[in-house]
C-alpha positions in Angstrom: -16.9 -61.4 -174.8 -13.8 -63.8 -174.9 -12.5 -63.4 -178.9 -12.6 -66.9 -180.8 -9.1 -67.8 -181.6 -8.8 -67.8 -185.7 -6.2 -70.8 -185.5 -8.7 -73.0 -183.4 -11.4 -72.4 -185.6 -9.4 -72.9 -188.9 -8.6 -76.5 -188.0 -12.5 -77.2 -186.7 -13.3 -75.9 -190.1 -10.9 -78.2 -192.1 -11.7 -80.9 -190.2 -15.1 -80.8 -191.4 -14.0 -80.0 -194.8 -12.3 -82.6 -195.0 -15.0 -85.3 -193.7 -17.5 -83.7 -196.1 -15.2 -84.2 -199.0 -14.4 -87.7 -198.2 -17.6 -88.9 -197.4 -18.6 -87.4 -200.3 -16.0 -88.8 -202.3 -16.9 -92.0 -200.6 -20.6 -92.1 -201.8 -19.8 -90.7 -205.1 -16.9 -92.1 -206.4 -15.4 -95.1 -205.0 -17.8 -97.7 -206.4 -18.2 -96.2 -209.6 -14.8 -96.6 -210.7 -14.2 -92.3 -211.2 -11.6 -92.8 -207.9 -8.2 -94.5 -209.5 -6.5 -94.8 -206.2 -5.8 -98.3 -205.5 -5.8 -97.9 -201.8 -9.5 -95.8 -201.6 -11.0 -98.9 -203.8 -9.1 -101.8 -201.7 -10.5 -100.0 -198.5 -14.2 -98.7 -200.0 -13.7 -95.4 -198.5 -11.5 -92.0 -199.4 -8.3 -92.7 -197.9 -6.3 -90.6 -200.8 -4.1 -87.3 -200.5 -6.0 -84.1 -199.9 -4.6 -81.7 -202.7 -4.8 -78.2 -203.0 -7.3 -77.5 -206.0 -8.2 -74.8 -208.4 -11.7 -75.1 -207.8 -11.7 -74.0 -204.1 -9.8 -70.8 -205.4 -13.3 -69.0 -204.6 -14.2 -70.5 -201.4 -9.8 -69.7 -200.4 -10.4 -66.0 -201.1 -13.9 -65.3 -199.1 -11.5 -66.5 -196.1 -8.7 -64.8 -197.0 -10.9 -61.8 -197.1 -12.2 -62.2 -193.2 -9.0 -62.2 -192.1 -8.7 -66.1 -192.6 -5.4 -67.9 -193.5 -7.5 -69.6 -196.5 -6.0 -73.2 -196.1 -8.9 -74.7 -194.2 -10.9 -75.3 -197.4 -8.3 -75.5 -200.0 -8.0 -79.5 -200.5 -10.4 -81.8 -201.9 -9.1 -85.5 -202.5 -7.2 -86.1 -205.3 -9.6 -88.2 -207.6 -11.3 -84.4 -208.3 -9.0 -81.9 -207.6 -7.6 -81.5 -211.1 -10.3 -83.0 -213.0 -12.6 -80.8 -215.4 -15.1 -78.5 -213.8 -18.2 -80.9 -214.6 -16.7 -83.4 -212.2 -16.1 -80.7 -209.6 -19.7 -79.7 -210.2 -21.1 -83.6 -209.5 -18.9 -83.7 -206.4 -20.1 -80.6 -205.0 -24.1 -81.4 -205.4 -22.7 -84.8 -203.4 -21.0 -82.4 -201.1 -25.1 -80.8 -200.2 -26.3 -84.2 -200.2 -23.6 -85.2 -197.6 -24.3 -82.3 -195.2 -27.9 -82.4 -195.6 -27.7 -86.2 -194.7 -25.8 -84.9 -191.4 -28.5 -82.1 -190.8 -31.4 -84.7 -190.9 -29.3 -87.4 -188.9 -26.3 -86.1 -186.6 -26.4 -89.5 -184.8 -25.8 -91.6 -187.7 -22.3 -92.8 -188.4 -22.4 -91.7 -192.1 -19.1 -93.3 -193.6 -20.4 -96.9 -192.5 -24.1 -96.0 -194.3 -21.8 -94.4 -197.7 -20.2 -97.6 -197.7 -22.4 -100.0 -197.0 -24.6 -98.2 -200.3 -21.4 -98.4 -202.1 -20.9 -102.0 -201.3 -24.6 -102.6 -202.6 -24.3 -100.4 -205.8 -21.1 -102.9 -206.7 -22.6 -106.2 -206.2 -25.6 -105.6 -207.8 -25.6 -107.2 -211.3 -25.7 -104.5 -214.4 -29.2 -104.5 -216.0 -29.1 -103.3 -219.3 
């Protein structure tokens, strides 16, 4: 059986690491102001710096542990990487509701449906 190479599979996995978080981030926090980055609000998506974060510090060892490198998971885009654990918390329920999404339709183009229900959530008028 041909052996997987780690190095290949690391960068598939932080590839889709990084799509979850940003779509996430996308849906979550672009049009309700939590994002401060000029540049993710301008475009209506998560365009920001991935940073490495202390939340992932769990998810950094279980790879470390099988022999991994740890750095395909360690990021998460810089509007909650060093926020407060509640924040983390919020992003990663988005983060189940993001794969879930891709589970029930892997055809769908996700990031134009996130911001087309951002787009929608910021022109509607505040009912109080």
């Amino acid at each position: 059986m041909h052996k997987q190479d780690f190095s290949e599979y690391e960068k598939r996995r932080a590839q889709q690491h990084e799509e979850i978080c940003r779509l996430a981030s996308t849906l979550g926090h672009i049009s309700t102001g939590f994002c401060r980055l000029r540049a993710c609000r301008r475009r209506r998506v998560c365009s920001g710096p991935m940073l490495p974060s202390p939340h992932q510090k769990w998810t950094v060892r279980a790879q470390q542990e099988i022999g991994l490198s740890g750095r395909a998971c360690s990021d998460l885009p810089a509007c909650i990487a060093h926020r407060e654990p509640v924040y983390y918390e919020l992003h990663k329920k988005m983060q189940d509701y993001v794969r879930e999404a891709q589970e029930e339709a892997p055809w769908m183009n996700h990031l134009r449906f996130f911001i087309t229900i951002a787009a929608k959530r910021r022109s509607s008028p505040n009912i109080s």
